[in-house]
Residue, then its C-alpha position, 0 to 999 in steps of 0.5 A: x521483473x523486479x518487485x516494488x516495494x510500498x511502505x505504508x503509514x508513515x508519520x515521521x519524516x524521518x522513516x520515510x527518508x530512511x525508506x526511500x533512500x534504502x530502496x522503497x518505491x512508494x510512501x504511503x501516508x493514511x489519510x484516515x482519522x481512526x487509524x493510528x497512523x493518520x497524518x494530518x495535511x501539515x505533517x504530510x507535506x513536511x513528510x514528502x517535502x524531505x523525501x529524495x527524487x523518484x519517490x511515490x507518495x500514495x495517500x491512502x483513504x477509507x470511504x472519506x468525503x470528497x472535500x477532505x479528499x479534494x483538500x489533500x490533493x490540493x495541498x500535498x503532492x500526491x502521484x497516487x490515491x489509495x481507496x481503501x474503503x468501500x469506494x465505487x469505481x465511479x467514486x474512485x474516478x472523479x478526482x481525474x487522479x492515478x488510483x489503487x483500489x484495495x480489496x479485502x480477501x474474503x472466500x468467495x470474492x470474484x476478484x476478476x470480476x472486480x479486475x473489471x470493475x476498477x479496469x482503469x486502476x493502476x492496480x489492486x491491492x489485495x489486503x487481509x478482510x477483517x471486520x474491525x479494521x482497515x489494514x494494517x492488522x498483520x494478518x496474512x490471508x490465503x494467497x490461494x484466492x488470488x487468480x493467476x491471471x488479471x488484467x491488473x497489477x496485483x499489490x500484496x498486503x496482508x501479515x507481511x514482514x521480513x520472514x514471508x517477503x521472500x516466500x510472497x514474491x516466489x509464490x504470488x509473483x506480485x507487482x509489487x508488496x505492501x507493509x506496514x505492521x510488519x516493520x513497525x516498533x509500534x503503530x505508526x513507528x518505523x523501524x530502520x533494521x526490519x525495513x532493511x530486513x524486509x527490503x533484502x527479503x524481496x530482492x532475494x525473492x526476485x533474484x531466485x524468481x528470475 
């Protein structure tokens, strides 16, 4: 199985062009005012306006208010919704829309049991938990919490960059990972060489997994 690769907090089109035309499945944009790489409703558009076919844009949330959600969708074409705050599964669902739910890895967290609670996700997304902050920390949590069979797909995240793409795709065997931090300049600021770095790293880790 071939890894997708998901990259995280874009702000400027051209980034996400480079990215998705190097081989990047998935365009995230934060939809998420405290984080540096919010993006307001008309930058997005531009952002997703530019991008080549087969492309999946993902807008990512934390805890937001259903009428700004509402709004995004309305506005930007969106394939996916990231909940990445404390969102019930019910809040999760209401909007009819493919989703992820992120989970912040902590010890003692019952992931299958939360692989229950969100069964109809399209995956979940295991993250590093840090009481300051959303993602986007470069912080890599212990890959031992994660159970070795789920009922969903799992998306890693957490402290990746291009020098553990390769070992997370070996030891984990992950659906997919999810960068943001690790091929930034700064927040929010892509950049071309660490996203090329990173995307080799992962096809590495699949050629030698398969």
């Amino acid at each position: 199985m071939r890894t997708r690769v998901k990259i995280c907090g874009f702000t400027r089109i051209e980034d996400a062009v480079y990215a998705a035309m190097n081989g990047v499945d998935a365009i995230g944009l934060v939809f998420y005012p405290p984080s540096p790489r919010h993006v307001e409703i008309k930058q997005a558009i531009k952002i997703v306006n530019a991008l080549p076919a087969f492309t999946s844009i993902v807008a990512l949330f934390v805890d937001e208010q259903e009428a700004q959600i509402r709004e995004v969708l309305s506005k930007v074409p969106i394939d996916c919704i990231q909940f990445h705050g404390d969102e019930t599964a019910e809040a999760c669902r209401i909007y009819g829309r493919r989703y992820i739910k992120a989970i912040a890895m902590r010890e003692g967290i019952d992931i299958s049991a939360l692989a229950n609670n969100y069964h109809d996700a399209t995956g979940l997304l295991l993250d590093t938990f840090d009481p300051n902050a959303k993602g986007g920390t470069g912080n890599q949590f212990n890959w031992n919490l994660i159970p070795k069979q789920l009922n969903l797909p799992i998306i890693l995240a957490g402290g990746l960059d291009e020098s553990n793409a390769k070992q997370a795709v070996q030891t984990v065997r992950p659906y997919a990972l999810d960068v943001s931090s690790g091929v930034e300049t700064k927040k929010g600021i892509k950049d071309s060489l660490k996203m090329a770095a990173f995307i080799k790293q992962v096809n590495e880790g699949d050629r030698v997994t398969t």
